[in-house]
Every structure is written in structure tokens, then in C-alpha cells.
VOKOLTOR-311233 format. One record per residue (C-alpha): residue number from 1; x, y, z. Coordinates in steps of 0.2 Angstrom, whole numbers, plus 5000, padded with zeros to 4 digits. Each point is the difference from the previous one (the first is absolute). Layout:
<koldrens>
+-----+------+------+------+
!   n !    x !    y !    z !
+-----+------+------+------+
! NUM !    X !    Y !    Z !
...
+-----+------+------+------+
</koldrens>
This chain:
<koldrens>
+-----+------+------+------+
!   n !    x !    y !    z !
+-----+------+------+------+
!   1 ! 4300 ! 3932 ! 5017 !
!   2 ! 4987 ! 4993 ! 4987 !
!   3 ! 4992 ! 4985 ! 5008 !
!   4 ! 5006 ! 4983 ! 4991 !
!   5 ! 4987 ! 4992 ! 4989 !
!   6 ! 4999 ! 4981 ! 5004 !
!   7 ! 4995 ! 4987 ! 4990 !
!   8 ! 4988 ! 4985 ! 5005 !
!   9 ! 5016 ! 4987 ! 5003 !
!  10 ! 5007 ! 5014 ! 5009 !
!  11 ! 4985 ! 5002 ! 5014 !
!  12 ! 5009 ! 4988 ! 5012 !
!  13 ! 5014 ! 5013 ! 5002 !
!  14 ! 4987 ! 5014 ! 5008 !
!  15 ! 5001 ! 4995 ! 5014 !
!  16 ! 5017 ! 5001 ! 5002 !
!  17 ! 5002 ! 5014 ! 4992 !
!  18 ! 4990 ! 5009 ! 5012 !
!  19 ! 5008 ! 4992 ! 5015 !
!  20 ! 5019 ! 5007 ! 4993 !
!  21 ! 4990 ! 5017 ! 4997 !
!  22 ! 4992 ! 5001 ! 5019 !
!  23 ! 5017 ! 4996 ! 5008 !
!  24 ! 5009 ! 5014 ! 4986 !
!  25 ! 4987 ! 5010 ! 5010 !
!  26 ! 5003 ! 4994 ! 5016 !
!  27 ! 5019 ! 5004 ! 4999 !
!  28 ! 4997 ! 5017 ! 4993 !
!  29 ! 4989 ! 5003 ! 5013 !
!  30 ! 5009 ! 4994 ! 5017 !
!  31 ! 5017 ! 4996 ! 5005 !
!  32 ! 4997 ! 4979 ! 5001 !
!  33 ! 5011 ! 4989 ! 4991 !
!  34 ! 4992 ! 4992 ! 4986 !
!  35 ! 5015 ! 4994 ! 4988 !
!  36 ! 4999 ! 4983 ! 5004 !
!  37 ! 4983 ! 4995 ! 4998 !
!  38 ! 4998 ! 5014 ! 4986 !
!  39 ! 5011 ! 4989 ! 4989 !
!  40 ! 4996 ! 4984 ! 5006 !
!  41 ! 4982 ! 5007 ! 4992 !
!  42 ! 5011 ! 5007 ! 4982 !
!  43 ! 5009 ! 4983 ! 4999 !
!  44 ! 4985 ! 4991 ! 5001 !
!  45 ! 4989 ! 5013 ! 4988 !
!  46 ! 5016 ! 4995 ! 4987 !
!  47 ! 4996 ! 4983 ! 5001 !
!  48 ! 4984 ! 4999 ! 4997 !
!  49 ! 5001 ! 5012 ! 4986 !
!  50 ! 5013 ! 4988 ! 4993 !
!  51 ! 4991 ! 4985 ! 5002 !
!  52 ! 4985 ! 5009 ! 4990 !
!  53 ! 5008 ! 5008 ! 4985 !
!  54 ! 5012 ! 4984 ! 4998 !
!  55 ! 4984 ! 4990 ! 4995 !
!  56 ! 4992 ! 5011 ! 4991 !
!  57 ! 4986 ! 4995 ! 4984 !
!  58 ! 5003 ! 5007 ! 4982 !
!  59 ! 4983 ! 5011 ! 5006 !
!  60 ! 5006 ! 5006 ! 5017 !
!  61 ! 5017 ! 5006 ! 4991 !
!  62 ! 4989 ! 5010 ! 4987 !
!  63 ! 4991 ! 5006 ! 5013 !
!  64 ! 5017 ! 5007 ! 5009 !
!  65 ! 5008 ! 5005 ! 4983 !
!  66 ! 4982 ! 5012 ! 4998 !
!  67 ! 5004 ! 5006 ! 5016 !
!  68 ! 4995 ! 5019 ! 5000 !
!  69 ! 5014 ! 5004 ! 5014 !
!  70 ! 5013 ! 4988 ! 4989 !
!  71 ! 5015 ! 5011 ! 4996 !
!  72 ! 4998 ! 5010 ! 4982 !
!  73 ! 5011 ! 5004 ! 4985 !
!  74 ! 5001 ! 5017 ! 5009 !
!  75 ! 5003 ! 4994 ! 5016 !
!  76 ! 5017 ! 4989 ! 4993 !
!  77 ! 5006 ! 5014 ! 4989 !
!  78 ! 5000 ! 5012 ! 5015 !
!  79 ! 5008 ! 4986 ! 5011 !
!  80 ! 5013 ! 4996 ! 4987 !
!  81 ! 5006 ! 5017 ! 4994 !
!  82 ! 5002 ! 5015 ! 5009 !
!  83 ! 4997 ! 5008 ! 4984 !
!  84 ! 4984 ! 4999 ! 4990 !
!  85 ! 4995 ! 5011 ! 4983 !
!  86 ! 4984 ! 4994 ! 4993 !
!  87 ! 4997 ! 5001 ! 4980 !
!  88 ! 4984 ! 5003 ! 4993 !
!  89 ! 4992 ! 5000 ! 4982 !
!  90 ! 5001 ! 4987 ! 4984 !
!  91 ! 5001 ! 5014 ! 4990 !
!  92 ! 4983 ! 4997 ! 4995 !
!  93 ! 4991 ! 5009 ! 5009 !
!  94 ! 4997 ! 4987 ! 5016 !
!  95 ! 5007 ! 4999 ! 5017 !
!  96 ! 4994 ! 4984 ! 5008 !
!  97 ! 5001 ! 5000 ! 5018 !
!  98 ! 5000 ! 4983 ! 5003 !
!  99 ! 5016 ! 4996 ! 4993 !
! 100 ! 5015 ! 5012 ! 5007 !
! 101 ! 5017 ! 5001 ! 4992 !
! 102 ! 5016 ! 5010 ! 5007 !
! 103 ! 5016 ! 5003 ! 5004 !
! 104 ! 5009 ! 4993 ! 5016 !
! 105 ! 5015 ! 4992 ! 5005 !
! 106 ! 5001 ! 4982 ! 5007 !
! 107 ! 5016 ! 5004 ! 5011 !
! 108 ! 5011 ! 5011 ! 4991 !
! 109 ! 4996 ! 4996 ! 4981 !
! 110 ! 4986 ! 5010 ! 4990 !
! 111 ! 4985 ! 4988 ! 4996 !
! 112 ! 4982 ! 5002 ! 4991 !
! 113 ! 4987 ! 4994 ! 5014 !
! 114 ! 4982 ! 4996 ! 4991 !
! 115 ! 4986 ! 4990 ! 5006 !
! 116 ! 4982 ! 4999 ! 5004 !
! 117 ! 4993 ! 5012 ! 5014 !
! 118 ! 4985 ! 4995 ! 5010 !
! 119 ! 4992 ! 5010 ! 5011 !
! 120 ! 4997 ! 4999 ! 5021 !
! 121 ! 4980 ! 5005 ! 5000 !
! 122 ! 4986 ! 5000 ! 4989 !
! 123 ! 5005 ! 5019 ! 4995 !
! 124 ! 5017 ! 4997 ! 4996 !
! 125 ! 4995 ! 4981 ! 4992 !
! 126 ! 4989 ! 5011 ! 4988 !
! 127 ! 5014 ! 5012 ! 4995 !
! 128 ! 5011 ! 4987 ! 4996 !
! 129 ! 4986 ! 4990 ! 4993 !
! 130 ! 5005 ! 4985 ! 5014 !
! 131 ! 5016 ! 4999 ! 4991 !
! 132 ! 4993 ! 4995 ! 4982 !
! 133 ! 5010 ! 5008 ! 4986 !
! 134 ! 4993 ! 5008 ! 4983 !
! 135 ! 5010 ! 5000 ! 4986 !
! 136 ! 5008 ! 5015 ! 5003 !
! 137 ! 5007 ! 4993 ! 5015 !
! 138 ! 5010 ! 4987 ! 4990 !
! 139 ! 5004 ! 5013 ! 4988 !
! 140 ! 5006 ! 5010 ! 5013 !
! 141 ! 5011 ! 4985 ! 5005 !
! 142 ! 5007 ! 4998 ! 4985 !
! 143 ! 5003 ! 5015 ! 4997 !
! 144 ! 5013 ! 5002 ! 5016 !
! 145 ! 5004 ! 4984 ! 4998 !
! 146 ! 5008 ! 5004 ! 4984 !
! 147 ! 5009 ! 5015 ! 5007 !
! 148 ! 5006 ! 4989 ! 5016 !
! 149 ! 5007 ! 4991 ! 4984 !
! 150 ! 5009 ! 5013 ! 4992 !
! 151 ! 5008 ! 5006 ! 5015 !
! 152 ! 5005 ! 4987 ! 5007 !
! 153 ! 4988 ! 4997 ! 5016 !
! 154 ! 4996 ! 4983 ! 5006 !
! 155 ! 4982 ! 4998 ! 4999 !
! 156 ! 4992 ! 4994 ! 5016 !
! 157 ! 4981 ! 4997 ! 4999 !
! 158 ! 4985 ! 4995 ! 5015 !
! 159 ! 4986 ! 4989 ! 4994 !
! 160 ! 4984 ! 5004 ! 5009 !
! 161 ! 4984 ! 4999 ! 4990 !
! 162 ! 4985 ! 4988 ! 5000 !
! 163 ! 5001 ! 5005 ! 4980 !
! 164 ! 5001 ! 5014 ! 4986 !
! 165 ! 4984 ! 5012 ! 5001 !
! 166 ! 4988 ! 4989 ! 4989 !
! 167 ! 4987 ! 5014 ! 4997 !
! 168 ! 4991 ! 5005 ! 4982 !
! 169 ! 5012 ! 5017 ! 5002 !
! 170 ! 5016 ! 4989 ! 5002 !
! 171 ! 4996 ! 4988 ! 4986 !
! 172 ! 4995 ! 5016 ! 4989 !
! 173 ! 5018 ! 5007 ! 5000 !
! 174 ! 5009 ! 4982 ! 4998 !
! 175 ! 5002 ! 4991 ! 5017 !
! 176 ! 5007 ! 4984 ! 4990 !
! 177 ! 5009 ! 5010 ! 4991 !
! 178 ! 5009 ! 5010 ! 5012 !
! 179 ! 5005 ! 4983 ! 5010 !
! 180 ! 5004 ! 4993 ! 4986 !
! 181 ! 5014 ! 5012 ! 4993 !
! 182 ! 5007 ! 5000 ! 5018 !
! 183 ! 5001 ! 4982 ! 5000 !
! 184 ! 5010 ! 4999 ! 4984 !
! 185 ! 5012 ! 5017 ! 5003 !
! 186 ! 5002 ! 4996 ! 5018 !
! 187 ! 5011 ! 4984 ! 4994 !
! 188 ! 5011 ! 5013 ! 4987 !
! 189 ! 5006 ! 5009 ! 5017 !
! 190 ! 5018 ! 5001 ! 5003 !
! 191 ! 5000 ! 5003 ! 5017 !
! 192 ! 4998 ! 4989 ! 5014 !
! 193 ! 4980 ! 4997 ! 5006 !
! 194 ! 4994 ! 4994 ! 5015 !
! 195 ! 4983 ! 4997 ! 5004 !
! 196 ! 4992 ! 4996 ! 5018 !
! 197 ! 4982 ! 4994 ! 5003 !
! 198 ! 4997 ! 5009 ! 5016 !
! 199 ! 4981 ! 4996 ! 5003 !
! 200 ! 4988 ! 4996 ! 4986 !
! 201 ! 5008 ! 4993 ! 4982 !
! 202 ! 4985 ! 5000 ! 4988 !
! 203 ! 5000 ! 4993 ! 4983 !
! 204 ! 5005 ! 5014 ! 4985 !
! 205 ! 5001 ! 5014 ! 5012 !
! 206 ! 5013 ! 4993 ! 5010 !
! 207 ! 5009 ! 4993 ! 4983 !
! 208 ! 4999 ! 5020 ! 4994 !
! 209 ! 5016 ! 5004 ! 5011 !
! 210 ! 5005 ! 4981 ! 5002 !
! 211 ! 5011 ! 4995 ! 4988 !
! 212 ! 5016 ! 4999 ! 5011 !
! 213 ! 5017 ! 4994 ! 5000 !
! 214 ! 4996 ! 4996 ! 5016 !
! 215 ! 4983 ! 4996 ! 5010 !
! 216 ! 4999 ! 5000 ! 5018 !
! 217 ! 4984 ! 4999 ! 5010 !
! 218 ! 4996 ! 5003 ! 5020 !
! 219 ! 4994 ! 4982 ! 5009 !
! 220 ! 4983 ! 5005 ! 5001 !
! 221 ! 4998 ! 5006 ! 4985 !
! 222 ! 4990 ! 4994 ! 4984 !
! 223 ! 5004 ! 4999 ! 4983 !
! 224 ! 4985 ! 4995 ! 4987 !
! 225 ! 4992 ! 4999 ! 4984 !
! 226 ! 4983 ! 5005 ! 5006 !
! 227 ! 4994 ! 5004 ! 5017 !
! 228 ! 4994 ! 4986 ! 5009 !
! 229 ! 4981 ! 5005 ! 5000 !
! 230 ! 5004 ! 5003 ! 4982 !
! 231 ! 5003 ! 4982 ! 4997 !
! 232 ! 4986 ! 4993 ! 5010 !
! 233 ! 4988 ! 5011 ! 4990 !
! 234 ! 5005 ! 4993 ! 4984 !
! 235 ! 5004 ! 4982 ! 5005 !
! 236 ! 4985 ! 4995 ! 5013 !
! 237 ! 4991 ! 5016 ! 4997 !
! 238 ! 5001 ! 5004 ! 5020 !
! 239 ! 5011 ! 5011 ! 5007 !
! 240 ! 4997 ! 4994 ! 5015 !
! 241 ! 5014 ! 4984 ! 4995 !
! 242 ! 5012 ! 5013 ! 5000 !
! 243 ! 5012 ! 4991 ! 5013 !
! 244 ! 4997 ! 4985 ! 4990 !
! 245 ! 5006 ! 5010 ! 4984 !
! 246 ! 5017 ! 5009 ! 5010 !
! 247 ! 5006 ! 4979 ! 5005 !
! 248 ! 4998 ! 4997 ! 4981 !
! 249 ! 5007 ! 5016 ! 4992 !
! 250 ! 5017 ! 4996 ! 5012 !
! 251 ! 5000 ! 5020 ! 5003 !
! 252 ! 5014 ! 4999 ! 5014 !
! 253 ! 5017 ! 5003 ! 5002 !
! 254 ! 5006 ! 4982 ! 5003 !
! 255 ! 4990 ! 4995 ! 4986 !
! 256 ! 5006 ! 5012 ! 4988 !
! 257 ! 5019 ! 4996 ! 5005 !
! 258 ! 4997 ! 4982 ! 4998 !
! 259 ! 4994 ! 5005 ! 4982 !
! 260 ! 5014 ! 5013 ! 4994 !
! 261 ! 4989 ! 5012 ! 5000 !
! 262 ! 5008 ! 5010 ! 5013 !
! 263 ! 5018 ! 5001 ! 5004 !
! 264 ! 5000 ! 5004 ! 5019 !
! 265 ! 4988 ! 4999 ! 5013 !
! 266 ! 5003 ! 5013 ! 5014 !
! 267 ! 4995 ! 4996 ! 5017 !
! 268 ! 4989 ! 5010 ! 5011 !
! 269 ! 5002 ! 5007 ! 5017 !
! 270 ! 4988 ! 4989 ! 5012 !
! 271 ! 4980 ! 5004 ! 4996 !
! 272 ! 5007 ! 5008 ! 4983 !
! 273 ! 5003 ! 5015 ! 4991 !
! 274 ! 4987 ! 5011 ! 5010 !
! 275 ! 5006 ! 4997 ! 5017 !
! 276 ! 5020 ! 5004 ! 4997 !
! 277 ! 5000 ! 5010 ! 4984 !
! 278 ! 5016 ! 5010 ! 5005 !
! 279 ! 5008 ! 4983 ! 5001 !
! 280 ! 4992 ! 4992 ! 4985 !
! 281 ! 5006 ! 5016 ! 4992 !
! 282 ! 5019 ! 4994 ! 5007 !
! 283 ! 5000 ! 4982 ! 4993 !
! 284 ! 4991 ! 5006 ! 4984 !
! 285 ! 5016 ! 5012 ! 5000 !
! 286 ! 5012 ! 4987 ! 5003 !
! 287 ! 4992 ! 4990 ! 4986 !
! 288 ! 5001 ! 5012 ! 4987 !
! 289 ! 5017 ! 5005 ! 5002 !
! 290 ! 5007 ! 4982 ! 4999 !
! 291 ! 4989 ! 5000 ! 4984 !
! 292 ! 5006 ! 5016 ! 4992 !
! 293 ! 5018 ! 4996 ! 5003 !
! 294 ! 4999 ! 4981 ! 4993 !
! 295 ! 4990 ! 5009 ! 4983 !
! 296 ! 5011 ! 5016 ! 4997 !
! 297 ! 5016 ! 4987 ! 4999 !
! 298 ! 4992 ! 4995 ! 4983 !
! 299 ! 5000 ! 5011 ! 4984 !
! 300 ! 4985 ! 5006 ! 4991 !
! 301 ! 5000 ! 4987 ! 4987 !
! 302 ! 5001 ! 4985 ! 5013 !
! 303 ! 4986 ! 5007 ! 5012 !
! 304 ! 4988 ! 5000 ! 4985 !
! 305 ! 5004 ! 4986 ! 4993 !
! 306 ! 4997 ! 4990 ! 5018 !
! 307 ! 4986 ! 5008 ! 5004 !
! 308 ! 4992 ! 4996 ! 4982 !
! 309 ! 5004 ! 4983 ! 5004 !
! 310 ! 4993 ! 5001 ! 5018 !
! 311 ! 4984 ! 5004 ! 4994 !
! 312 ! 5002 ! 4985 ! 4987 !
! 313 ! 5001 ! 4989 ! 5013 !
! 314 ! 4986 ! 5003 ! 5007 !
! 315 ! 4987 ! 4986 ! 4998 !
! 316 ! 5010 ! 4988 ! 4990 !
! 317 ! 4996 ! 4984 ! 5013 !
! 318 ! 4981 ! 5005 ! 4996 !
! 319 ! 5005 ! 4999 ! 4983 !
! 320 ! 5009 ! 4983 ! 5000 !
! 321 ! 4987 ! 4992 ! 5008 !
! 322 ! 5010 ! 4998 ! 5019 !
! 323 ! 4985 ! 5011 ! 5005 !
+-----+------+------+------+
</koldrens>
């Protein structure tokens, strides 16, 4: 078993941890009955994790939401589905590998799975270029998106990227472009689209598969328009105000319910996605199957026209000066 990454608030649970892993030992070694104080140990290791990760900053959740042992686009597809065919090629010539797209089923109905792949190491981060898409990564989106569409397959899509690939190459071949055309033909979709943030939501490279009937996003995730060290940079010239900058940008969850951006916030298991991911992979199952069923009772017309006013909602408060 891979040894668990923890991050500095999580330090105060070594201990513990160690302790439950000595008796583990213990009872595997010897025939003395350990039960009782073993999950007297577990019960209190639950706790604290619970009193950590439910006071969590905007910069401690980005910090689990870039966890590199935080459950992947991958990792959900093969929880969800039993069956998985992954589709490659715009038909241009590219085949990015930090967007993925396929064919699954979420319990017995076909489905398009799509979404941003990062990787678990410095060899696969670089492979998948840390899950940064080029443009012929959204093309490729688009591309079985539109197929999804005219069969009839619900689309359901992972956000994970701290942005589209902002290299020369990228721009070269029309990054804006790419995002752009997605945005607008993403709304023309006649299928149901649900869209979940299940780490890192940033700016036009999230919004390249965003556009969704519905968006959902896990507790401790982040949703932004620029990276938080981004945003220091260009307002105090320090990056080092980055916490300062993730309070301001009001990158969580919460916040982002509280302002329509997102439409359900799904809860994590205790010390988040990285510690339960089978389970989180269960509730984010629950939670897109009560979404699928509420959006396939509405016909094709009504689904785009709600979902073009969804998006026209967005920001109006701002806009009438309650802001």
C-alpha cells in the first residue's frame, strides 16, 4: 500500500496514525485482543480529522484539492463504470492526454465520460502536461461531445485543471479559439450535461468542458478565475499573498453555492477525497444519478434553454450593484 501524503494541518494525526498502524501490527502478529483500544484510537483519529478539515481556509482547501493522491477523472470513471472505452483524436491530427473522453455507463445507461487527467508523479504529471489541455484537447471534447449528442448519451464531465496549456505552441494553434467555440456549441447540446469539479476549477480551462446543465463540485474543491498565486502576482505583485488572494477570489464550495455559481456541493468523507476515495466515488455516484434522472425528464428544447439562462444569471447582483 502507497504511503499517504499528509499535508501540514494534517501533521497532528502522525501520531495517531502510527499508533493504529503498531497495534494493526501487533494483532497480526500475536493472538492479544486489541479491538477495543484499536478503535477507541480510530474513533478519536475520525475526530480530529473532522475538527481539521471542517475549518478549513480558502488556501488549506486548494492545497487539498492539488492533492497528488486526490482521486482523478480516471480513477471515477473506473469506479463508476464497469465499462470504460476511451476515444482519441480531434480529427486534426492531436491527441491531447490531458483531457480524456469515453464511453461508460453510470448504472445501466450509456454515457460520454470527459474530463481533465492529471497525473500521480513528476513522470506521469509530464505526460499529461499536469493536466493542462491544448487545444486539441477541447477539440477532442467537442468533438465526442457532439457524438454523445447525436446519440443520445448524457454527458458527464470532471473538472480538474489549474488552467488550459498557456504555452507559445498552444496559442499558435488557437487556444482562445478552441475554448471559445466549445463554450458557445456546448450550450446547442440536446443532451443532458453534468459537470463536477473534483479538485482544481481554473479559469477558461475549466469553462472548456463547463458549460453544464448542471454543476456540481466536491467540498474541498476550488473553482476560480485565476490561481490564487496568479492573482497575487498581478494585484500586489507577490505571490507570496496568495492566501490572501484565495479569501478574496471566494474559490470554495460554500461560496460558490451562496453565489449560483454552482448547483450542489457534495460532501466529502472525513479528511477528504484522498483518504476514502472509493467512497467519495459512492456519493459522487449517488449524486449524479439523482441529477441525471431530474434532467432527462426535460426535453431537449427545455434543457437548453434553462441552461442558457443559468449561465445568464450568473453575476447579475454584481451587475445591479448588490455586490
Amino acid at each position: 500500500m502507497a504511503r499517504r501524503l499528509l499535508l501540514e494541518f494534517e501533521k497532528p494525526l502522525v501520531d495517531l496514525e502510527e499508533q493504529i498502524d503498531q497495534i494493526r501490527q501487533l494483532a497480526r502478529d500475536s493472538e492479544v485482543d486489541v479491538n477495543q483500544q484499536l478503535q477507541q484510537l480510530e474513533t478519536l483519529a475520525a475526530r480530529r480529522r473532522e475538527e481539521i478539515f471542517g475549518s478549513l481556509t480558502p488556501a488549506q482547501k486548494i492545497q487539498v484539492a492539488r492533492h497528488p493522491q486526490r482521486p482523478s477523472c480516471l480513477d471515477f470513471v473506473q469506479l463508476l463504470s464497469e465499462e470504460w472505452i476511451e476515444l482519441h483524436g480531434d480529427r486534426r491530427g492531436s491527441d491531447d492526454k490531458a483531457l480524456v473522453a469515453g464511453l461508460g455507463r453510470l448504472g445501466s445507461r450509456p454515457v460520454l465520460f470527459l474530463g481533465h487527467q492529471k497525473g500521480r508523479d513528476t513522470k506521469e504529471n509530464v505526460a499529461r502536461n499536469f493536466g493542462m489541455a491544448s487545444p486539441g484537447g477541447y477539440r477532442k471534447a467537442l468533438r465526442l461531445m457532439q457524438h454523445a449528442d447525436r446519440f443520445g448519451l448524457p454527458i458527464i464531465a470532471f473538472i480538474d485543471t489549474p488552467g488550459a496549456y498557456a504555452g507559445r505552441q498552444a496559442e499558435e494553434l488557437g487556444q482562445g479559439e478552441a475554448i471559445a467555440v466549445n463554450l458557445r456549441d456546448m450550450f446547442a447540446l440536446s443532451v443532458p450535461v453534468i459537470a463536477t469539479v473534483i479538485g482544481e476549477g481554473g479559469s477558461g480551462g475549466a469553462l472548456g468542458i463547463g458549460v453544464a446543465d448542471r454543476l456540481l463540485m466536491f467540498e474541498h474543491s476550488v473553482y476560480t478565475v485565476a490561481s490564487p498565486e496568479a492573482c497575487a502576482s498581478i494585484l500586489w505583485r507577490d505571490a507570496a499573498k496568495a492566501s490572501e488572494a484565495a479569501e478574496a477570489l471566494r474559490i470554495t464550495s460554500r461560496d460558490l453555492l451562496q453565489l449560483g455559481v454552482v448547483d450542489r456541493v457534495i460532501d466529502e468523507p472525513s479528511g477528504g477525497n484522498h483518504w476514502a476515495p472509493v467512497k467519495a466515488a459512492d456519493v459522487l455516484r449517488q449524486a449524479l444519478e439523482e441529477t441525471l434522472q431530474e434532467l432527462l425528464s426535460l426535453d431537449s428544447e427545455t434543457l437548453r434553454r434553462q441552461r442558457y439562462e443559468k449561465y445568464r444569471r450568473i453575476g447579475h447582483l454584481l451587475e445591479d450593484g448588490g455586490g
